[in-house]
N, C-alpha and C positions, 0 to 999 in steps of 0.2 A: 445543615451545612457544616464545613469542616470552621473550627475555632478561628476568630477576626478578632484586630484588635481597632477599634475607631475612635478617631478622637472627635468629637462632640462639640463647636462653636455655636452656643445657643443660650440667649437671655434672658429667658424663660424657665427660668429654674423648674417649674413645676411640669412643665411638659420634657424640660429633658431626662430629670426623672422618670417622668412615665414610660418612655421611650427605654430608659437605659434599663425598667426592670422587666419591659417584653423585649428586648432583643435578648437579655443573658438567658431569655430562656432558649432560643435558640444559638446559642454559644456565640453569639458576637458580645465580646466587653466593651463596656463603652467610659471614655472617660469625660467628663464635661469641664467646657471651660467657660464662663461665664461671660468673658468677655472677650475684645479681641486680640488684647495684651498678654492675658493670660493664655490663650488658644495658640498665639506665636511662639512664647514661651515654650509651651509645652510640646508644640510640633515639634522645637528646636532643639528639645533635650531629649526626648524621645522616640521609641520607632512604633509608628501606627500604619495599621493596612489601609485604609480609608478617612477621609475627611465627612464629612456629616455640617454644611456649612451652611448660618442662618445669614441675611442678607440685612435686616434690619437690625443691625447692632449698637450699642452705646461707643463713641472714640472710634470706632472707622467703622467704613460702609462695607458690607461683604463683599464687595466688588471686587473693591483695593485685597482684601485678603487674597482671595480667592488668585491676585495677577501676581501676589509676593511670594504666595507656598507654590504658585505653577513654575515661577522664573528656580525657584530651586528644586523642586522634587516632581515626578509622575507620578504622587502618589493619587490615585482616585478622588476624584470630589463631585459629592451629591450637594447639589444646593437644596438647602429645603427651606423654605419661604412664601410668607401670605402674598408679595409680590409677583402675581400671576400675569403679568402683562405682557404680551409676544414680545416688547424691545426689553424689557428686563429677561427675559429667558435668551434673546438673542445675544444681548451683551454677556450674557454668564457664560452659555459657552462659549464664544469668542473670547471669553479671559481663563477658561481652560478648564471648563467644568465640563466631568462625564455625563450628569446627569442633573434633572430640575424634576422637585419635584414641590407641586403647589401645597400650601394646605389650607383649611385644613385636611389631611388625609389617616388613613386606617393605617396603623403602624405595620401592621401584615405587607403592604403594599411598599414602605421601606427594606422589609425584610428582604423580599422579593428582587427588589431594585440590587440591596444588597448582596445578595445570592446571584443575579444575572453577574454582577461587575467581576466577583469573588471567582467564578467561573472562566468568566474571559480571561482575567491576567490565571491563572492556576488551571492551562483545559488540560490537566492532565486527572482533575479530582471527578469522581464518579459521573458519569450521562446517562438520566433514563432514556429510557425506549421513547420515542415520540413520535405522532403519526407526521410531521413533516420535517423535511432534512435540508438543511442547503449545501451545495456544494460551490463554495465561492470560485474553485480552480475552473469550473465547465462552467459557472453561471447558470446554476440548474437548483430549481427547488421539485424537488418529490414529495406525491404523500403517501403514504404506505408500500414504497421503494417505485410507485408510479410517476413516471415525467409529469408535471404541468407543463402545458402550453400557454406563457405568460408572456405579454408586451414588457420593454424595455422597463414601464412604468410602474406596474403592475407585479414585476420581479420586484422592482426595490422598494416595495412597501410592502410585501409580502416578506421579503427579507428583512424588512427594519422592523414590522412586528413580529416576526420571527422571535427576534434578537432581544425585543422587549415584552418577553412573554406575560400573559396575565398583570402588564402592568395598563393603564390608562393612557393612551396616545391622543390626544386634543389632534384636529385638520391640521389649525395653526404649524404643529409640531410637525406635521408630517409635510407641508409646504416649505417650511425651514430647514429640514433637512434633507430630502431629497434632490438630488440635484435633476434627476428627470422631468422633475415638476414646476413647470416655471412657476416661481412667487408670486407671480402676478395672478396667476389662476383665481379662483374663485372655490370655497369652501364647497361650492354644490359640487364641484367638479370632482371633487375627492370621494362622494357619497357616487356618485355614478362610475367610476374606478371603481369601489369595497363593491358596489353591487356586481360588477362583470365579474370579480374576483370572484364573490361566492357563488358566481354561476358555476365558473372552472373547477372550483374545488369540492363542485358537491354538497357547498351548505345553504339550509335552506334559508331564504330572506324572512317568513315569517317565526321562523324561532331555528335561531343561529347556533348551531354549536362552536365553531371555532372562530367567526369575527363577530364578538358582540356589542353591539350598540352601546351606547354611553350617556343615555339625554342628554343633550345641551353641553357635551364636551368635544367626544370623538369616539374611538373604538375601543374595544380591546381583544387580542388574541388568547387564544386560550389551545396550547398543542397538547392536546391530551383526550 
């Protein structure tokens, strides 16, 4: 991916390290701020493409952060936090997060998240080839320049894991954010949708190539 510059809110000295010497290998810099003082700080005197934002912090709660650097800037923000519970992910984006991402997870899958976001504000920087396409103007996903024949509901989670390629999508997730899906649903409901889906698109249910199972979380897309 083309050079990012992120700033890093995380208490964990040792993990952010870790993180900040696998991302510079993929040319994201990352600067860490250890606390939430110094993360304000430093938003405030400086320009970053990305926020990188832990939730459990010493002196404020990620939350409050997250509703302070929204009221002034669009700059992106990934929450990243052991706080995996659907009303903690519901409040985060409700206070203006792009993304949530649990951990513990494989920093590759930051990366990813990082590269999805870095794409959408910047779609001018390179797109590979991929066997599915959306076309949001006609409300049409293709796979190899072929129409699907997709339900209302069916589009919009074929589109949202579109969009979140090769990242982990929990049901949770995908009840929360779709608006075709009433909330109230039931997680089994979501598993009988992904199955119609890989009727339509040609993948097979015992060994999936583009919607893969996830034990005990949700799915993930994989357009390649």
């Amino acid at each position: 991916m083309s050079f990012a510059r992120s700033l890093m809110i995380e208490d964990d000295n040792e993990l952010a390290q870790l993180l900040k010497m696998r991302l510079k290998k993929d040319n994201i810099e990352v600067t860490i701020a250890l606390t939430p003082l110094e993360g304000l700080t430093l938003f405030q005197t400086n320009s970053y493409d990305l926020l990188v934002l832990d939730l459990s912090l010493p002196q404020m709660d990620g939350m409050q952060i997250c509703s302070l650097i929204r009221q002034e800037s669009d700059i992106p923000i990934i929450i990243s936090s052991a706080r995996s519970d659907i009303l903690d992910k519901k409040m985060g984006f409700s206070r203006g997060a792009d993304d949530y991402i649990p951990k513990p997870y494989d920093s590759q899958e930051l990366i990813f998240r990082i590269d999805a976001i870095m794409r959408r504000i910047h779609p001018t920087l390179p797109k590979k080839s991929t066997p599915f396409e959306i076309d949001e103007e006609r409300h049409e996903i293709s796979r190899n320049a072929t129409l699907l024949h997709l339900t209302q509901a069916e589009y919009d989670i074929v589109a949202y894991m579109i969009k979140k390629d090769r990242f982990v999508i929990a049901r949770e997730e995908l009840l929360l954010n779709i608006g075709s899906i009433r909330y109230e649903s039931s997680l089994k409901s979501i598993d009988v949708i992904i199955g119609r889906i890989r009727q339509k698109i040609g993948d097979d249910p015992k060994n999936p190539r583009y919607i893969v199972s996830v034990r005990g979380v949700g799915y993930k897309f994989v357009n390649e």
